[in-house]
Residue, then its C-alpha position, 0 to 999 in steps of 0.5 A: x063903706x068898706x069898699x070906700x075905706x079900702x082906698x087911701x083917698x085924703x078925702x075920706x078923713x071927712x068922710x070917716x068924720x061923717x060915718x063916725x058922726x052919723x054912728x054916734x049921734x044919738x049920743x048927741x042926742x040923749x047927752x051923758x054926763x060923766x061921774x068920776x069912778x072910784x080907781x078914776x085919777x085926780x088929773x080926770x077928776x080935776x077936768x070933770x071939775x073944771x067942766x061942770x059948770x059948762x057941762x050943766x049948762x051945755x050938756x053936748x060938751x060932754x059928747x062933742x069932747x068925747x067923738x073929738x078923742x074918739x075921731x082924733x084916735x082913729x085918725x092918728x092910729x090909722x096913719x101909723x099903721x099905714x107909715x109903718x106899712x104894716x098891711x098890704x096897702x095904705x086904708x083907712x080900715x083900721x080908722x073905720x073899725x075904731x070908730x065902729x066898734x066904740x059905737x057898739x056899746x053904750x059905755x064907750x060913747x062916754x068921756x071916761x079916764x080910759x078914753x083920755x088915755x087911750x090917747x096917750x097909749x096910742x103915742x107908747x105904741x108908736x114910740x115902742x114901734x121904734x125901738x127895734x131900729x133905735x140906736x140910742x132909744x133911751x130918750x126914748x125909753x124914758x118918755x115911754x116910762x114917763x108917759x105911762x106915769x102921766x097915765x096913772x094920774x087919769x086912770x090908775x090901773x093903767x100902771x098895768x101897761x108897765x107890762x107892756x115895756x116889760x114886753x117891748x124890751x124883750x121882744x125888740x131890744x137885747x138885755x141891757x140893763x141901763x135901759x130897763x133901768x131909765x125905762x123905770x125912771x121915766x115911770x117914777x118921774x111924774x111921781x117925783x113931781x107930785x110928791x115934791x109938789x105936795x110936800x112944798x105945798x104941805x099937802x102930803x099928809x091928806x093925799x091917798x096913794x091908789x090901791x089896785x082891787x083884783x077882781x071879776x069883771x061882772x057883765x051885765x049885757x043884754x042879747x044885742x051887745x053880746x052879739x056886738x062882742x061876737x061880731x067883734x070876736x070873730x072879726x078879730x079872729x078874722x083878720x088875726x088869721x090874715x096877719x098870721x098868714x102874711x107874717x113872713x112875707x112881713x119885714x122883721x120890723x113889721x113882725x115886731x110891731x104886730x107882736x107889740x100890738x097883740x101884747x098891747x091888747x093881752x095888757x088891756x083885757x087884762x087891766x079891767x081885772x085889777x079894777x075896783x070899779x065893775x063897768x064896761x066902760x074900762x075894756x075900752x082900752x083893748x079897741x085901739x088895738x082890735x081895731x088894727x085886727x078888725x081893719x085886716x078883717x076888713x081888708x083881706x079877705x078875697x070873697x068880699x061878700x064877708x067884710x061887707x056882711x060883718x060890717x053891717x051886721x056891726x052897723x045893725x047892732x049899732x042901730x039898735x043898741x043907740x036907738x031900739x035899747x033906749 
């Protein structure tokens, strides 16, 4: 499968939609149905609202929604880094990775806030991907912000990627103050919004504000998906040698966005700590950006036998996880 994922063949969308099918369908099989988590947003639990009828009737809504987010994020992903030629030939690495590594651990085959704006952080990077080469990116700035306020309303530790605009401003852009400022704005917008709405519909009293809970993740994993996350680990540390070794041979825009991703995934292991609710379910936000590491894993190393033995080791451990461990 590697092999075939290393080439930039339009076909293998398809093809990835079978690989992702085939890898998650003893989700199909054995449908979960979602329960709101209590740092869960009120735009997440609304939709776990509207889809209860439907879903107790039709349970496969649930998973068809969620490999739906799950395929739809690796496509749109995957094109980004090969429009940004940031590795050293279009695939559809990256696209195979995502959809592998969500495959590994039982808590990311299900509709989750995280999930659901995993989507919308996938937009923040690739607009944060433009602001080095911008002239007037405070259009831009400001939908970043606002964005990351919509996140909020599904899952709100999520105001912790505040961070990582934080992070974009200083590794792409000089310091001027405006921009700092409108990137804030744009954040506290959806707020403006709600409040508004709630005061007009005298709702402002009963509505409660959000509270972060720093906290220590608890794990609770058997042998088989600590052996996932080593796989992934080492995969990781794979491909972020590769990406270290080509990184002067790299546009200094290309650096920028490979910088972005790497602060874009310390942000997302990080979140999980300031979460009141301890489930594996909330790492699933550092997958998007493992899986451009784990897609130059994949991809460069020059004895082949290595991305093919990691790869099914990983399809192994899928294998057992969905099937051996129910």
């Amino acid at each position: 499968m590697v092999g075939i994922f290393k080439a930039n063949n339009p076909f293998n969308t398809f093809l990835l939609f079978i690989y992702g099918l085939l890898l998650k369908l003893a989700w199909f099989v054995h449908p979960h149905i979602p329960i709101a988590q209590k740092t869960d947003g009120f735009l997440f639990r609304e939709i776990l609202a509207k889809l209860e009828n439907t879903g107790a009737q039709f349970p496969l809504i649930y998973p068809a929604i969620t490999y739906f987010l799950i395929f739809t994020q690796a496509i749109t992903f995957n094109k980004l880094i090969n429009d940004q030629k940031m590795m050293q030939r279009a695939n559809y690495l990256p696209a195979m990775s995502y959809l592998l590594i969500t495959s590994m651990f039982s808590e990311w085959n299900v509709l989750t806030a995280p999930l659901v704006i995993n989507t919308l952080l996938i937009w923040v990077w690739a607009r944060m991907s433009t602001l080095y080469s911008n002239t007037n990116p405070k259009s831009t700035l400001f939908n970043i912000g606002m964005m990351i306020g919509v996140s909020t309303f599904f899952y709100f530790p999520s105001l912790a990627f505040v961070l990582l605009i934080v992070f974009a401003l200083i590794v792409s852009r000089p310091f001027i103050l405006a921009e700092w400022i409108i990137s804030f704005l744009g954040i506290l917008t959806p707020y403006y919004f709600l409040f508004s709405y709630l005061f007009l519909t005298d709702k402002l009293d009963g509505y409660k504000i959000p509270q972060f809970e720093i906290s220590y993740p608890h794990f609770h994993k058997n042998y088989w998906e600590l052996a996932g996350i080593c796989l992934v680990l080492i995969s990781f540390l794979i491909g972020g040698f590769f990406v270290q070794a080509n990184f002067r041979k790299q546009l200094v825009q290309v650096r920028k966005r490979w910088s972005l991703i790497l602060l874009y995934l310390v942000v997302a292991v990080f979140v999980p700590f300031i979460n009141a609710t301890h489930t594996f379910e909330y790492w699933i936000l550092t997958a998007i950006p493992l899986s451009a590491y784990v897609g130059c894993g994949f991809l460069y190393p020059v004895k082949r036998w290595l991305p093919l033995l990691l790869h099914w080791l990983m399809v192994i451990v899928v294998i057992v996880i969905s099937y051996g461990l129910k």
